[in-house]
N, C-alpha and C positions, 0 to 999 in steps of 0.2 A: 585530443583523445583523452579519455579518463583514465585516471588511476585507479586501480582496483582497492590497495589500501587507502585512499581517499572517499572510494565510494561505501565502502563497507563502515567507513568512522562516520559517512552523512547519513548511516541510515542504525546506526547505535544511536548518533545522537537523537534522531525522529522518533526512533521506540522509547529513548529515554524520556524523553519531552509526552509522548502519546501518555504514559505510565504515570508521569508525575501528574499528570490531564487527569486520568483514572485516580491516580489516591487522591486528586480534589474531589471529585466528584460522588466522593463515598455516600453522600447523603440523599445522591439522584440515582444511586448505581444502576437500579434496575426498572426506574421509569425514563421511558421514552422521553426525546425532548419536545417532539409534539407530535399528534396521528399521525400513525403511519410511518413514523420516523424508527430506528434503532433507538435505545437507553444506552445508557456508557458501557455497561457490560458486551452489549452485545457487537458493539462498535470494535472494541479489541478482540473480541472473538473473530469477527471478519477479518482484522488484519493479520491474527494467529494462523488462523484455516488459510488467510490466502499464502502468506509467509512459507509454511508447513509445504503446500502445492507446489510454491515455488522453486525448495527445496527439490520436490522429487523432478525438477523439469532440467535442474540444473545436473541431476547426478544421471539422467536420463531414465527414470522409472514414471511408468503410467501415473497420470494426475488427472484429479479433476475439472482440468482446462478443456474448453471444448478443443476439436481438433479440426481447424481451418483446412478447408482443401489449400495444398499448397500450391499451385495459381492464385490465390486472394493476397498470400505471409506479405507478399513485399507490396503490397498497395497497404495495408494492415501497417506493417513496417513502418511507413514513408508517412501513413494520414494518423497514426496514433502515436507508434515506439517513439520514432522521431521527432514529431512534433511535441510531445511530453517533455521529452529532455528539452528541448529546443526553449517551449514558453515555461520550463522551471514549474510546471504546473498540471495534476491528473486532472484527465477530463474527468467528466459526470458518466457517467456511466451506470445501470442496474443491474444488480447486481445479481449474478444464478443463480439455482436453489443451493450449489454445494457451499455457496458463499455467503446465503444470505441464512443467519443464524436466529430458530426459534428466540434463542437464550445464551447467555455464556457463561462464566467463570461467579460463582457464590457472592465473592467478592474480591475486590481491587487487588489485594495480598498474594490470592489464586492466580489469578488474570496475571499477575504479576509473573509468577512461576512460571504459568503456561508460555507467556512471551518470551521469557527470556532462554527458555530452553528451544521455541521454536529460532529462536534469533540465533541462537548456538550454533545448532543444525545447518542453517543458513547459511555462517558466516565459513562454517568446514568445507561444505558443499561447495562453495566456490572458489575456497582459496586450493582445493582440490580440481575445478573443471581447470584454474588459470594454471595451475601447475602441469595440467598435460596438455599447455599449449591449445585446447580446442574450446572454441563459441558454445553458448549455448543454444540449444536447439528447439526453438517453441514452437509448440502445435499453434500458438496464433500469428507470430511475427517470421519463422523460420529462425535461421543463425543471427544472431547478434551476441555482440562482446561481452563479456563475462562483466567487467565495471558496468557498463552500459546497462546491463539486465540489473544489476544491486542497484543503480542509479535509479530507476524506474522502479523498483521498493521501496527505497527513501521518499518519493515522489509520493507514492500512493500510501504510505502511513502516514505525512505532513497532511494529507486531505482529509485524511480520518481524524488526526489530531483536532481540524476547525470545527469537527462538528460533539465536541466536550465541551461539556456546561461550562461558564464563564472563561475558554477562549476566545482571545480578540483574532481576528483575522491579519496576519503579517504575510506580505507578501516576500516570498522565498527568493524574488530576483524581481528589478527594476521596472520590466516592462509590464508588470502584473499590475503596478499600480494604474497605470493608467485603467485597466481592464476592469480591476471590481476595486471600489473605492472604500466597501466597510464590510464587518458583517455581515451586516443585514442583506447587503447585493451580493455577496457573495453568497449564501442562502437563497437567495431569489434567483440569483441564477442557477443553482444548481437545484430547484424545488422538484425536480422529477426525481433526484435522485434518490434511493432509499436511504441511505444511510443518515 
């Protein structure tokens, strides 16, 4: 079972890592890395907006996550939450309109601010749901563990980190190697995805 202060320091250090991604990238901030793709601005912008969402899911205020009929949460649960933590790895996924960002932060410095104050938010929000003892409640997966839910953050801003300019692809846990061997296949495999 996860720690909740373990999962909130793996997903400081993801923002911190995405961030230092961004102050390299100053020079590409706001072109795309190829058609159709997000530029580096707009990439921390998705993880800010999605962070920010997550925030209100955890304190239990409307977000803009759709809302799964709950007959689907635990197949959702079992074929996404789960499996994410399980292979150390977010799927591909496209991304909605509330997530998918014209534009974002002027520059890297901004983008900066905005993260870390959404990261703030975040890290209150939770260490407050694990404090009254209860799960959080997602319109997509239903109840899952408060670590578990930060765990699957972490997860989903190390995915957004690969795709900043001169990132090499490191796989987060053993069995990924086998899986995508570089880069460039980790790109190809995920080429639907916008980000």
């Amino acid at each position: 079972m996860l720690d909740l202060n373990t999962s909130l320091a793996g997903t400081r250090a993801a923002v911190s890592d995405l961030l230092a991604a961004a102050d390299g990238a100053a020079a590409s901030w706001t072109a795309p890395r190829a058609p159709g793709k997000w530029s580096p601005s707009q990439v921390v912008e998705h993880v800010a907006r999605l962070m920010d969402e997550s925030t209100k899911v955890v304190t239990g205020a409307p977000s803009e996550f759709p809302k799964i009929p709950i007959f689907f949460r635990p197949i959702l649960r079992l074929l996404v939450f789960r499996r994410t933590l399980r292979r150390h790895a977010f799927p591909n996924m496209k991304a909605i309109p509330a997530f998918d960002p014209a534009s974002g932060s002027a520059t890297p410095a901004k983008a900066r601010v905005r993260l870390e104050g959404v990261l703030r938010r975040f890290d209150q929000a939770c260490r407050a749901r694990a404090a009254s003892g209860q799960d959080v409640k997602s319109t997509i997966f239903g109840p899952v563990s408060v670590a578990e839910f930060v765990k699957f953050q972490e997860l989903h801003v190390r995915h957004h980190r690969l795709q900043m300019p001169g990132v090499a692809y490191r796989p987060s846990h053993p069995r990924n190697q086998r899986r995508v061997s570089s880069v460039r296949d980790y790109h190809d495999h995920g080429r639907n995805h916008r980000g």
